[in-house]
N, C-alpha and C positions, 0 to 999 in steps of 0.2 A: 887559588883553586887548583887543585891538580888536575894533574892529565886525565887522568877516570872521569872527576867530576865535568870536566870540561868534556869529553866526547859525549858523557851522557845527555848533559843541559844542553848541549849546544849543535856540535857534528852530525850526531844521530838522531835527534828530539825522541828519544824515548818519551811517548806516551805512557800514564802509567798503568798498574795491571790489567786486561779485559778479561772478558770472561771468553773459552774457545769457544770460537765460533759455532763449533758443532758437537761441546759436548755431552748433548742429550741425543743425538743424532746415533744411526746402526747403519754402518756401511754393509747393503749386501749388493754384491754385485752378478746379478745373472742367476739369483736365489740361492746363492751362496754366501753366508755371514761371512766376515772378515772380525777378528780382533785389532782393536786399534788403541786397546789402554790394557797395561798390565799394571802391578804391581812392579817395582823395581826390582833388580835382583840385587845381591850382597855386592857387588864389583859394581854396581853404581849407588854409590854411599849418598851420592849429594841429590837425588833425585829418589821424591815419594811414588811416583808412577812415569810409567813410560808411554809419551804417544806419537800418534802416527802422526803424518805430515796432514793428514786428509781433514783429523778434526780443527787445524786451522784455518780453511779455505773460505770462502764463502762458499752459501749454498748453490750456486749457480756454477760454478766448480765444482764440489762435491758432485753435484747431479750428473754431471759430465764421465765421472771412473764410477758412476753406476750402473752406466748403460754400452755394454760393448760395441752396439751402433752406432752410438753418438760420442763414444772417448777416442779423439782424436789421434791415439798412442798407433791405433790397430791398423790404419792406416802404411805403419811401419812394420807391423806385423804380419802384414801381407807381405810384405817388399820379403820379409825374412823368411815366409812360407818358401818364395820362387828362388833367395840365395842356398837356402837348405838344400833344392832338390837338383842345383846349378852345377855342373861339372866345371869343376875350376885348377889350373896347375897340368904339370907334366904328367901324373898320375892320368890324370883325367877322371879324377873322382868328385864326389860332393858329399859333403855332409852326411844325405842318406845313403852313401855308397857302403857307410858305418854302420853308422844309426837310422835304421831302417824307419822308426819307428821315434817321432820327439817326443811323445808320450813317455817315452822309457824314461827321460829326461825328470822326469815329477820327483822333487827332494832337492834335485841337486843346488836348486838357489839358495833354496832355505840353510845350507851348510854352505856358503861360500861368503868370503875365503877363507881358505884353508891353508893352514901352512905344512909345503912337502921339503923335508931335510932343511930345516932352517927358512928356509925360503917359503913367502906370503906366494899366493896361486890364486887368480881370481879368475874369473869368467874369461875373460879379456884374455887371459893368459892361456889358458886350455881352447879356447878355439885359436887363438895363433899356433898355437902348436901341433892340433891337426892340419892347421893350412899346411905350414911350412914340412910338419914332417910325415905327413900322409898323404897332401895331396901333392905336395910340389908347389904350391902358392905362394903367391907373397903373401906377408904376414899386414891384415890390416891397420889403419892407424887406429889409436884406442879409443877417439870417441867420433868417428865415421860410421855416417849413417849405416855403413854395411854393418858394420859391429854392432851398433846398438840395435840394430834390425833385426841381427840373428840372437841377440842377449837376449832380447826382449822376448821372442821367442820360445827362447829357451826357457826363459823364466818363467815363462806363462804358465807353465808345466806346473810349475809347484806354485800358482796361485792359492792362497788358502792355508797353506801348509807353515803351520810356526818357523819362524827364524831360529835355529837352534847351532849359532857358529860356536865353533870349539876354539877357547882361547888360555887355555890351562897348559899343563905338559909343554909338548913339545914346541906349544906355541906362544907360548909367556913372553919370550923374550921378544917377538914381534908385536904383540901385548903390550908391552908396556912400552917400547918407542914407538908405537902409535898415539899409547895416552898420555907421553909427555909431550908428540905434539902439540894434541888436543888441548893442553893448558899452558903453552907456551905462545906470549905476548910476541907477535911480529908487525912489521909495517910500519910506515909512517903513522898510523893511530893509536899503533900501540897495544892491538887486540887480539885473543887468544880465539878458536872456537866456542871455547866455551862461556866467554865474555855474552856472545847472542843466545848460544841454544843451550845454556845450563843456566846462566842467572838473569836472562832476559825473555824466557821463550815463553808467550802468550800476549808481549809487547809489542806494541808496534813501532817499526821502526822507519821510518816515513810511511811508506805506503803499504809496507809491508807487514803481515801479520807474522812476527819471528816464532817458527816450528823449534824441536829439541833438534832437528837436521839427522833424524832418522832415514837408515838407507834404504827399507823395507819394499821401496814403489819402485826402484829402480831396474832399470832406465825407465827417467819420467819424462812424459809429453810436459813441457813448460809453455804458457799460454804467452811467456814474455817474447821467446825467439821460434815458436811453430815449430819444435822439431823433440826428437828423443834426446836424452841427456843423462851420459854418462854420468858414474860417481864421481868419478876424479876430475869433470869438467866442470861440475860444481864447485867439488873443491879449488880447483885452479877460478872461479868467476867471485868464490869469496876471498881467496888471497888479492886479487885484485880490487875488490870492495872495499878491501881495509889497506889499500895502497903498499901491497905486500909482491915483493917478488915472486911467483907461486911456484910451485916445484912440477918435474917432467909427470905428466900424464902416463904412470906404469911403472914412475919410477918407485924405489923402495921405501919416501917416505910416504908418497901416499897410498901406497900398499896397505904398508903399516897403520895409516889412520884409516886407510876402510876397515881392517879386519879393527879396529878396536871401537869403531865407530857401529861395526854390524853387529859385536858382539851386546851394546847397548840396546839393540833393539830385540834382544835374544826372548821371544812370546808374543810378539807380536807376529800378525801373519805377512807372506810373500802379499802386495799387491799389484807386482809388474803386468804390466806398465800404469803406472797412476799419471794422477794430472795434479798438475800445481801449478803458480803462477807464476 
């Protein structure tokens, strides 16, 4: 038996196809619809349509990122209301000492990351860069509640708003060693991302119902550790699931597999902060 066949029959028990949980289901949240299935685009050849993370949840999940008083995300999004307006560093500025206004903010998720002069720019990166060089701050760590407090925030902004990351030009070349991580076999299992969320996502894989590992919700409240969760914290909790070394949170490569990871979800809408399990 090979190695494939062995982690499928055996390590993982893939169960075999279901049907998603929720795809007769219409997320709207707060009377606002959400897209949560497109059609594929050309730069993802191996996939007939693209979905969200939501239509795989159960319904008692789903219900939870419909109702802003009951999704447990917002809770964080308070914390992020009082770090915005918080004077922090030698400056003695905040957030709104800038940006008067977080509203102004609406778009900016749905394009992120972006890459400026070569280099991938994510969320994570443009608020460390006004800590450190506007306010005088230290720069936070990338998946601290502060951070994804004020992500989250920020993201809120362009809830609703299509994902439309740019991954052409001048941003190919991060493009593509983000998408040869995405099919590059690591870890003692032996397995690539795309082993679960390109040829296994609608499977369950114990307990789990495997999504395509869409970034669209994030930072998501996860119902497993109670708390918001960065992209790349994820990433570094599935390098660990498949007994893989994982790489620095911010560092280059998983820069590079967010933007090539966001670029997949590119028509589906912002739903920060969702809920998942």
């Amino acid at each position: 038996m090979t190695v494939t066949k062995l982690i499928s029959a055996s390590a993982l028990v893939l169960i075999g196809a279901l049907a998603h949980a929720g795809e007769k289901d219409t997320l709207t949240v707060e009377g606002q619809a959400m897209t949560t299935r497109v059609a594929a685009q050309a730069h993802t050849p191996n996939l007939d349509e693209v979905f969200s993370g939501w239509i795989f949840r159960t319904d008692e999940t789903q219900a939870l990122q419909m109702d802003d008083f009951e999704n447990p995300g917002f809770v964080f999004v308070d914390k992020g209301i009082d770090l915005y307006a918080k004077a922090d560093g030698s400056e003695g500025k905040s957030c709104a000492s800038c940006h008067e206004n977080v509203e102004d903010f609406a778009g900016l998720r749905a394009s992120m990351p972006r890459v400026v002069d070569g280099e991938v720019v994510t969320m994570e990166n443009m608020v460390n860069d006004c800590r450190t060089e506007r306010m005088g701050a230290e720069a936070w760590k990338w998946s601290s509640s502060d951070m994804t407090a004020i992500t989250a925030l920020i993201g809120l902004q362009s809830r609703g708003m299509p994902v439309n990351v740019k991954f052409d030009g001048d941003a190919a070349a991060q493009w593509e060693k983000g998408k040869e991580l995405y099919y590059t076999r690591v870890g003692q299992l032996d397995m690539s991302c795309s082993n679960c969320h390109e040829d296994n996502y609608g499977n369950m894989i114990r307990a789990d119902h495997l999504s395509q590992g869409q970034t669209n919700g994030f930072p998501t409240y996860r119902l497993k550790n109670a708390k918001l969760n960065s992209i790349h914290g994820r990433f570094k909790g599935c390098m660990k699931n498949i007994r893989a070394t994982p790489y620095k949170e911010g560092g280059e490569e998983f820069k590079a597999l967010e933007l090539y990871l966001a670029s997949r979800g590119n028509g589906l809408t912002v739903e920060t902060p969702s809920v998942r399990n």
